[in-house]
N, C-alpha and C positions, 0 to 999 in steps of 0.2 A: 592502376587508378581505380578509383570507387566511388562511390555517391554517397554524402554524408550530410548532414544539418548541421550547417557552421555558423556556429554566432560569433559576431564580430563586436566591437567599441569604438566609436568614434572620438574625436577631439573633444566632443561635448560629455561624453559619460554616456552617452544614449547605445543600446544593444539594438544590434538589427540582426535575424536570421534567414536565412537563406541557404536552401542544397543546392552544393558544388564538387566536383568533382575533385577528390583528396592520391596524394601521392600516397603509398603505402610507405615510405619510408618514414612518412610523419606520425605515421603510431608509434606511440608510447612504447619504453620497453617494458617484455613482460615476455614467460616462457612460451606459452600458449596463444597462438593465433588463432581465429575463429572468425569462420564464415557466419554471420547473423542471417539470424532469417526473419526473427519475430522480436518488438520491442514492444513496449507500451507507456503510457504515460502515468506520470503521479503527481502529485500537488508541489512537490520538489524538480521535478520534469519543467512545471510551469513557470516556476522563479528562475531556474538555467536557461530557458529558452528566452525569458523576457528579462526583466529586472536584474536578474544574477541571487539576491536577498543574502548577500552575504558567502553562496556557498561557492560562487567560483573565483578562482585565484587569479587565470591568467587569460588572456584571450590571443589568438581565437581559439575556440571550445567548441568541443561537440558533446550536447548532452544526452543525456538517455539511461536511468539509474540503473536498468535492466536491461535484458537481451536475451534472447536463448538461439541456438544455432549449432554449426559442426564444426569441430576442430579440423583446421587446417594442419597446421603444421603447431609441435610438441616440443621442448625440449626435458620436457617431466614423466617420467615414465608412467604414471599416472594416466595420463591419457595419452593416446595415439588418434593418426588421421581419421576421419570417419567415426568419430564419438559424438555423440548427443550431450551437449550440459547446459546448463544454467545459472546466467551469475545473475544479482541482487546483492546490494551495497557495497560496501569498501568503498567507498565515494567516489566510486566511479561514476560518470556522470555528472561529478562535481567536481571534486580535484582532479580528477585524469577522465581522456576521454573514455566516451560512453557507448551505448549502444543504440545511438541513432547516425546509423552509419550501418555499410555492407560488408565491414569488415570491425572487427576488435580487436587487440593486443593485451592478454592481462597475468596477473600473476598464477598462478595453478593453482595455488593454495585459495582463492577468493572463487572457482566452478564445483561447483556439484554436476553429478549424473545426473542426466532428465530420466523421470522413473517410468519405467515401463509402464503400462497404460495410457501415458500421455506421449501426445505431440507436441514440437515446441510453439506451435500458436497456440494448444491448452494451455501450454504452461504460461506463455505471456498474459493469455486470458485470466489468467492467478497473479501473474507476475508479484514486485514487492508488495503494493497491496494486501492480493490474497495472500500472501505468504504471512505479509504482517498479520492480517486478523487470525491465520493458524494457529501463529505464537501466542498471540494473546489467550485465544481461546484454548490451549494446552496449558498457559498457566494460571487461568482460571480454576480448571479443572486440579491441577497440582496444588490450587490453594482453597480443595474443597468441591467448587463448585460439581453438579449431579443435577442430571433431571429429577423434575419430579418437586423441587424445592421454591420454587414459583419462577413468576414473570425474568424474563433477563433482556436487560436494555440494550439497545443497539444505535450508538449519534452517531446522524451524520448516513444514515442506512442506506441513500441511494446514492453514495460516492462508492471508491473504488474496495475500500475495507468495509464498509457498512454491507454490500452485496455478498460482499463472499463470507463473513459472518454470520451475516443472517441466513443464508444459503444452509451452512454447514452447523451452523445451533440447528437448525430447525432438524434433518436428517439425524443429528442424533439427540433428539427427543425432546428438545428443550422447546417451553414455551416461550414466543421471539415476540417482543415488543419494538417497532421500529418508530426513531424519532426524524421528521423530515418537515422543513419547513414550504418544499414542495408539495401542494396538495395531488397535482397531477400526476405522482410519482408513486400513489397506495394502488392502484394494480399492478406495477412492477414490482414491490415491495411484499404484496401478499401472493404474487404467482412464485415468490424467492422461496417462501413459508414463514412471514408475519401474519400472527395472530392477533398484531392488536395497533394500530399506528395511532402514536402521538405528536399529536402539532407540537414544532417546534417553540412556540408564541407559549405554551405551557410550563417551558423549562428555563426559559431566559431572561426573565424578571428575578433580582436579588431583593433577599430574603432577610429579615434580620436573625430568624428563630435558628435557634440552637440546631435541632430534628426537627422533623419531619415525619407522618407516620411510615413507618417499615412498608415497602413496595417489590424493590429487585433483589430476588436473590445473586446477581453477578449483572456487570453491565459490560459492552465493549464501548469506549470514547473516541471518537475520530475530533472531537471540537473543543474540549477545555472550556478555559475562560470562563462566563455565568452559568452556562449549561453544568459542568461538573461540578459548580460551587451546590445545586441545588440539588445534584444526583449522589451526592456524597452525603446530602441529610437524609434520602429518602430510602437510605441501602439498609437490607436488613443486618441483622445480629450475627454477627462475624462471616460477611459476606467482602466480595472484592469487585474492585474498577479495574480495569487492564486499561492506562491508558497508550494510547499510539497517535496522537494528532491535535494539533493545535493553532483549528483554522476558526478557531471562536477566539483565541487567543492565548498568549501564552501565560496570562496572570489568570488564577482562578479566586473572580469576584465570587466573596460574599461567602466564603469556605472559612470552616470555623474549625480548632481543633475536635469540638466535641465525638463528631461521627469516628474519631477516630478512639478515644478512650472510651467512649460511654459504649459505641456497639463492636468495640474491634473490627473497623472495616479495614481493609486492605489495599492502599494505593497501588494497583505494580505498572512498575515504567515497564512498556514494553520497547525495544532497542532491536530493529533488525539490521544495523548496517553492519555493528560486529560481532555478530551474533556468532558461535561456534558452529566448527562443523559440525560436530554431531548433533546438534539442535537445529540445524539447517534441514541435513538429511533423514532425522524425524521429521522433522512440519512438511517435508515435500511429499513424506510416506504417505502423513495422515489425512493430506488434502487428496491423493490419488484415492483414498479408501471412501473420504467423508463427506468431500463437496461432489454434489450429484453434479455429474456429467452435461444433462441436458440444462438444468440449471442455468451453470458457467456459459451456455452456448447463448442461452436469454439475454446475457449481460452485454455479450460482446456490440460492439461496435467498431469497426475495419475502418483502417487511416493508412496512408501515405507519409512518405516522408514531407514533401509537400503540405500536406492539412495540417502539420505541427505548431506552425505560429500561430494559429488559429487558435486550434483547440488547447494550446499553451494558455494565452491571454484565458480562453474562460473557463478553464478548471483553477485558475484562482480567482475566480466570481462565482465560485458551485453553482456550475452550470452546466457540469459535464456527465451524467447517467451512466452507473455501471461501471465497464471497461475497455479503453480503448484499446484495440490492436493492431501496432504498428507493422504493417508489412514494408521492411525496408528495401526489398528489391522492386517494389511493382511500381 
């Protein structure tokens, strides 16, 4: 038996959650069993835990899109007992359960190694999130982006990808612009290394104009919707958006083809759930080299399996600062 966050459905359509103690027989099959140790939450975390928003299939569920912990038991040569790794998508968490629980089930092919210099609560400390804004910020960089080329945007900066981007632009040389509709939230944002924080109230009004004058040489987007309608006019001449999040919405008001013929700007969908291995185990390299240590430790915030309904409901009200880290055994 184990302790797990089970969400249930009732006769009405209504989700309730609550940890209960789970048979092991009831995980999922999959080669690899793993002892969790550290989970964390994401905006996807929130809608599994409450709503469902479409990604869960069957109940009852246990959600948790990440997890990192020790292999238990192997049947993939790949790993043996006593390994360290770290899983992030495969919709775990959503289609199969996840890693809000003391125990996982999942396929070999969907862990990576936990890379040396980290522990699996740093890692959870990054978790999808920071892994997401890696990806981003690596193919930013694959489609040009360099210091030195000016300002680079950051929406959405004091959520879970906004922290750890701005974290890790900043250490490697980039001047960091963060956009936060929390005003209480610009000394966590300049202790990250934002140089310059813009109210959100600046970017959210739709626009009729074609462009805009030239501003960000590259942005990271956690928000779509009007916000990107107005950051796509303002990008300079054959610069790029990575986006990864679509908590302003997923239609982006007031986006016009021009920015994209007149300045060659660069939409790129950033996609971590299937994202390849070897793209995995680069971004987890260059987060151990690039996002400062003590940084990461600024962001954290420590939860229980217990504080999950909680902090569920209001990280889909951005309300939730940094990163939480779910200790599932305490």
């Amino acid at each position: 038996m184990f302790n797990a966050l089970v969400v249930e459905k009732d006769e009405d359509g209504k989700t309730h959650a609550g940890v209960q103690e789970v048979d092991e027989g009831r995980l999922p099959q999959g080669e690899v069993t793993v002892g969790v140790e550290y989970s964390t939450l994401n905006y996807k975390d929130g809608l599994c835990i409450g709503p469902g928003g479409g990604l869960v299939k069957s109940y009852p569920h246990v959600p948790g899109i990440d997890f990192a912990g020790t292999v238990e038991e192997s049947a993939d040569v790949r790993y043996k007992p006593g390994d360290k790794v770290i899983l992030t998508g495969w919709r775990v968490g959503e289609a199969r359960w996840g890693g809000y629980a003391q125990k996982a089930r999942v396929a070999a092919d969907w862990l990576v190694p936990l890379p040396e210099g980290l522990t699996t609560r740093q890692a959870m400390a990054v978790g999808t999130a920071g892994f997401t804004a890696m990806l981003a910020i690596m193919d930013l960089e694959d489609h040009g982006l360099a210091p030195g080329q000016g300002g680079v945007l950051v929406t959405g900066a004091a959520g879970g990808v906004g922290s750890v981007a701005v974290a890790v632009l900043d250490k490697l040389g980039y001047e960091v612009a963060a956009v936060t509709g929390r005003p209480e939230t610009e000394p966590y944002l300049r202790e990250l290394g934002a140089s310059r924080i813009v109210p959100r109230d600046e970017l959210t009004e739709v626009t009729k104009k074609p462009l805009e004058s030239e501003v960000w040489a590259g942005c990271v987007d956690a928000v779509a919707g009007a916000m990107l309608g107005r950051v796509l006019k303002q990008m300079k001449y054959r610069s790029s958006v990575a986006a990864v999040g679509l908590a302003g919405g997923a239609v982006i008001e007031g986006a016009l083809i021009t920015p994209f013929i007149l300045r060659g700007v660069n939409l790129l969908g950033i996609d971590s759930v299937l994202r390849p291995y070897e793209d995995r185990v680069r971004a987890w390299d260059r987060l151990t080299r690039d996002l400062p240590i003590e940084k990461l430790e600024a962001m954290i915030r420590p939860a229980t399996l217990v504080d999950l309904p909680d902090l569920g409901a209001a990280i889909l009200k951005g309300q939730v600062q940094g990163r939480v880290v779910v200790d599932v055994n305490a």
